[in-house]
C-alpha positions as CSV (number, residue, x, y, z in Angstrom):
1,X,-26.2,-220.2,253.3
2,X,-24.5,-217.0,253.9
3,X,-26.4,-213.9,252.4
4,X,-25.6,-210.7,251.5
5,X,-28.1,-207.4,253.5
6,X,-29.4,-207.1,249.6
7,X,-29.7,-211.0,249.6
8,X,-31.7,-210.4,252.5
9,X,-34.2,-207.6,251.4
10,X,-35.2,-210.4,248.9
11,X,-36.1,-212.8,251.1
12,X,-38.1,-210.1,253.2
13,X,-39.4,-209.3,249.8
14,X,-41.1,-212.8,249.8
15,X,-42.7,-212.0,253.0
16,X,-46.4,-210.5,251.8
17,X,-48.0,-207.2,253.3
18,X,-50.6,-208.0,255.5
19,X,-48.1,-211.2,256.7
20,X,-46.6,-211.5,261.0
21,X,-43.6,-212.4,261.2
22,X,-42.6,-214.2,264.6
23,X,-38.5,-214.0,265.0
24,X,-37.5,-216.0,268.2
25,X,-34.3,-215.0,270.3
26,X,-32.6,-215.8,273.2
27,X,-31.8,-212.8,275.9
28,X,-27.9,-213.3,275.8
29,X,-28.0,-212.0,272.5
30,X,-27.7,-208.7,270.2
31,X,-30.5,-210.2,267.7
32,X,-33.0,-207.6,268.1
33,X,-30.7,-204.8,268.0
34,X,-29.2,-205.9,264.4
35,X,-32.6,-207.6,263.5
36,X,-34.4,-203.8,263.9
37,X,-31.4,-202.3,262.4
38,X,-31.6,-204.2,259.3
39,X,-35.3,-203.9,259.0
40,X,-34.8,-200.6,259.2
41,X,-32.6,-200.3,256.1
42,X,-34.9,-202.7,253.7
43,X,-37.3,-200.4,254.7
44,X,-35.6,-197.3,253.8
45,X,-34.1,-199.3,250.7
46,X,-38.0,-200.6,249.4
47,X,-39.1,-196.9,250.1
48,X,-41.9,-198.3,252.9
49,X,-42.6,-196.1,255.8
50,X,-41.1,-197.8,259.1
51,X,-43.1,-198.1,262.3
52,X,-41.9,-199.8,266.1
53,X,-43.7,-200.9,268.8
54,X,-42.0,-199.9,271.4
55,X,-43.3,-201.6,274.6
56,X,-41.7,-200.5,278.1
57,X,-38.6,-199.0,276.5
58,X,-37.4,-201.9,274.7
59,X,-36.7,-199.6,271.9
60,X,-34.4,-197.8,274.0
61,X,-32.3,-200.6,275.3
62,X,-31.9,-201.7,271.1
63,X,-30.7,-198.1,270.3
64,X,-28.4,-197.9,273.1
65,X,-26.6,-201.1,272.4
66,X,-26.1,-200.0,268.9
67,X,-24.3,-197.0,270.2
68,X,-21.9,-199.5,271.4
69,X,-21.3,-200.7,267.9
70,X,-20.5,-197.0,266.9
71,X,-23.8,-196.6,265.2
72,X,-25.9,-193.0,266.4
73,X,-29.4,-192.4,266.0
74,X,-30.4,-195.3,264.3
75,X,-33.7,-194.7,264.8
76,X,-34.0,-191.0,265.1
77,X,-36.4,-190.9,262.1
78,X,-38.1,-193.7,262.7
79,X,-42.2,-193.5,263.8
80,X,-42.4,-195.3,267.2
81,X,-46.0,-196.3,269.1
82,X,-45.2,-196.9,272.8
83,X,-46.9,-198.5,275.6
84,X,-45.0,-198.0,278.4
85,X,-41.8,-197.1,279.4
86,X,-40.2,-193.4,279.9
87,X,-37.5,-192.9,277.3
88,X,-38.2,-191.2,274.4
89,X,-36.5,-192.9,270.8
90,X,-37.4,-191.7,267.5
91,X,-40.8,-189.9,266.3
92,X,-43.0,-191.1,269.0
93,X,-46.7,-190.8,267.2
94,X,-48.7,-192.4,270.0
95,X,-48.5,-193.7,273.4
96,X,-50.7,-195.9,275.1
97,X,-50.5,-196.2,278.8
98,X,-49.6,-200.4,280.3
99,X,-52.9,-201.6,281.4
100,X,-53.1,-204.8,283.3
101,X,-56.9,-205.6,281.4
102,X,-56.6,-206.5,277.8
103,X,-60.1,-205.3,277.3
104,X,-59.0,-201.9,278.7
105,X,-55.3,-201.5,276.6
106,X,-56.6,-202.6,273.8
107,X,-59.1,-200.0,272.4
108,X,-56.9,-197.8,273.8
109,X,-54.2,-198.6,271.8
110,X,-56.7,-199.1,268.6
111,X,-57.7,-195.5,269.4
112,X,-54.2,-194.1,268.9
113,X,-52.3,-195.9,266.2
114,X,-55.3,-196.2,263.6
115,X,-54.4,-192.9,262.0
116,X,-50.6,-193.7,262.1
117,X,-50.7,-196.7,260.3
118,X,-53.4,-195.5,258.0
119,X,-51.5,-192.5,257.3
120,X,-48.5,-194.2,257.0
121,X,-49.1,-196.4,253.9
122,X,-47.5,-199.6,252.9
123,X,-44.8,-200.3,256.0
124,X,-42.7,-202.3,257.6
125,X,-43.8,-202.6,261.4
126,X,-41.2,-204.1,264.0
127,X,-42.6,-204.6,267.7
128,X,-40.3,-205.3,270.1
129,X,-40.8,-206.4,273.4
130,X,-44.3,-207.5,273.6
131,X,-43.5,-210.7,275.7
132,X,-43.0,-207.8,278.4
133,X,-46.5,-207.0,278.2
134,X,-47.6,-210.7,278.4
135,X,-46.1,-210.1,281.8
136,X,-49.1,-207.9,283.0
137,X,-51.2,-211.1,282.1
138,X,-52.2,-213.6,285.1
139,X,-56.1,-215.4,284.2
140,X,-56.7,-217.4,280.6
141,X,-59.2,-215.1,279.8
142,X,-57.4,-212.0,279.5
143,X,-54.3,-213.9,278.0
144,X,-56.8,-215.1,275.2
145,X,-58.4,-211.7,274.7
146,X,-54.9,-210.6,274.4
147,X,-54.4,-213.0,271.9
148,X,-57.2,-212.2,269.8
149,X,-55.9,-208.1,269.7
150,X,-52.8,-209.4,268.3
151,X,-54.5,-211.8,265.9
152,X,-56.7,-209.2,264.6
153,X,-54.2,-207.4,263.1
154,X,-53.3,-210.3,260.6
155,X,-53.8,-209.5,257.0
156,X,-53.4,-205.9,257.6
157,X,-52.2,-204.9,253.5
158,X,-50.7,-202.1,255.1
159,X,-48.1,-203.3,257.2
160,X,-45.5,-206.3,257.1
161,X,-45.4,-207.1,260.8
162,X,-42.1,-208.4,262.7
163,X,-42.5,-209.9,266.1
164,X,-38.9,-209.6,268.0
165,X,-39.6,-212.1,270.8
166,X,-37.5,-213.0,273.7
167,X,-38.0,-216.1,274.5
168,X,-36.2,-216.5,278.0
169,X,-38.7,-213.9,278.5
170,X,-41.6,-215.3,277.4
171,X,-41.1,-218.9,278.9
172,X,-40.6,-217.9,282.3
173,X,-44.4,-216.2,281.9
174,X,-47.5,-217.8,284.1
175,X,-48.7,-218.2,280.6
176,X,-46.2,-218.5,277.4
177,X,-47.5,-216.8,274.7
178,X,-45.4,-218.3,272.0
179,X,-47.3,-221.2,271.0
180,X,-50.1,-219.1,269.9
181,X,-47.6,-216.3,268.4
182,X,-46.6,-219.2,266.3
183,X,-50.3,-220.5,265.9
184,X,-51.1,-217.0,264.6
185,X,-47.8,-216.1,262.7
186,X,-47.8,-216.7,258.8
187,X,-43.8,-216.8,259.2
188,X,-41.6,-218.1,261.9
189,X,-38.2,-218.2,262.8
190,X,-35.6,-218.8,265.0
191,X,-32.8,-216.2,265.3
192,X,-29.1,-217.0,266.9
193,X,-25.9,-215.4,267.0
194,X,-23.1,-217.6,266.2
195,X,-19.3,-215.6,266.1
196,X,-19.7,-212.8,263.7
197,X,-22.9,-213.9,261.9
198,X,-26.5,-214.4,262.9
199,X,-28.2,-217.8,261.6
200,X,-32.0,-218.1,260.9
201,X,-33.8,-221.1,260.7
202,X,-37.7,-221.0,259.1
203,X,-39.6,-222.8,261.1
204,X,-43.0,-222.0,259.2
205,X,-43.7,-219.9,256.0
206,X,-46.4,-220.0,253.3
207,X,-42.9,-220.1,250.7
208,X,-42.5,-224.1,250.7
209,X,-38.9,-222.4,248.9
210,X,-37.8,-221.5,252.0
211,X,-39.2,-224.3,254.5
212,X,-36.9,-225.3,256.7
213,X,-33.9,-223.3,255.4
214,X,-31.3,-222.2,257.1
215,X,-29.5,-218.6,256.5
216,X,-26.6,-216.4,257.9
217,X,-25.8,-212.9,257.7
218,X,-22.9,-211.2,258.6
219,X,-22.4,-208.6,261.3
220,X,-20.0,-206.4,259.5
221,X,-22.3,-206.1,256.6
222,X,-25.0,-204.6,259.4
223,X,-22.5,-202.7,260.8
């Protein structure tokens, strides 16, 4: 089913606050770029504050690739947490330095996005990039306390949250965390490009509407 960017703000509509999203790509592919862009407008469009994780400069790579595409400062407004990484996008509110201990980055990070999100109000939060992080990740025990950080932010009223994962990334990891991204996501879906459209497929929602669906969007009404 083709959909229209409006069509589309409906059926993130559906998605409930306090709700992770998982959204599954492959590397050879401008998903994530037109994925965060297009977030970024049903934000704007619903009036909700938006908010990127930006782990080691993902954000970057996304806003540069969109310069390609003719579209500037796509993100010049938006609020950006980084761990990691060197180049600055957007209203960076917090950074949090890569630390190869879970039990180190992650109060760390608690520490300096609680007043961002709880200043924020109701918003739409895209993290990109976090399979990167993964990559710092080498026993079961840290991978699983790892886990747990990123589980204890589910059913956070505050914040729809969008998981942009690569997974040619995150499959060539000592330990793939997708099966427990999906485990702990309320939504999931695969992302592909296919000419000038993207098709998603849902893999996994609480909407039995939507189970299994398949939709497309158009590039050119991103762009």
């Amino acid at each position: 089913m083709l959909m229209s960017v409006l069509e589309m703000f409906n059926l993130f509509d559906r998605v409930k606050f306090g709700e992770a999203v998982l959204i599954k790509y492959r590397s050879s592919s401008y998903v994530p770029d037109l994925l965060s862009l297009l977030l970024k407008r049903y934000a704007e469009k619903r009036d909700y504050a938006f908010i990127v994780d930006d782990n080691l400069d993902m954000l970057h790579v996304i806003n540069e690739h969109l310069k390609v595409f003719g579209i500037n400062g796509a993100f010049d407004d938006a609020v950006v947490i980084k761990t990691g990484g060197v180049q600055k996008v957007g209203q960076v509110a917090g950074r949090v330095k890569v630390e190869g201990e879970p039990s180190v980055y992650l109060p760390k990070y608690s520490r300096a996005t609680e007043g961002i999100f709880s200043k924020a109000g109701r918003s739409v939060n895209v993290v990109v990039g976090l399979e990167r992080i993964f990559a710092f990740i080498n026993s079961l025990r840290d991978f699983y306390i790892m886990i747990l950080g990123v589980q204890g932010f589910l059913g956070n009223t505050k914040r729809k949250a969008f998981y942009l994962m690569d997974l040619d990334i995150a499959e060539g990891l000592p330990i793939n965390p997708v099966p427990e991204l999906e485990r702990i996501a309320t939504t999931v879906m695969d992302a592909e490009p296919e000419l000038d459209k993207i098709n998603v497929l849902v893999l996994k929602a609480p909407d039995v509407d939507i189970m299994g669906e398949r939709f497309s969007f158009s590039l050119n009404d991103i762009l």
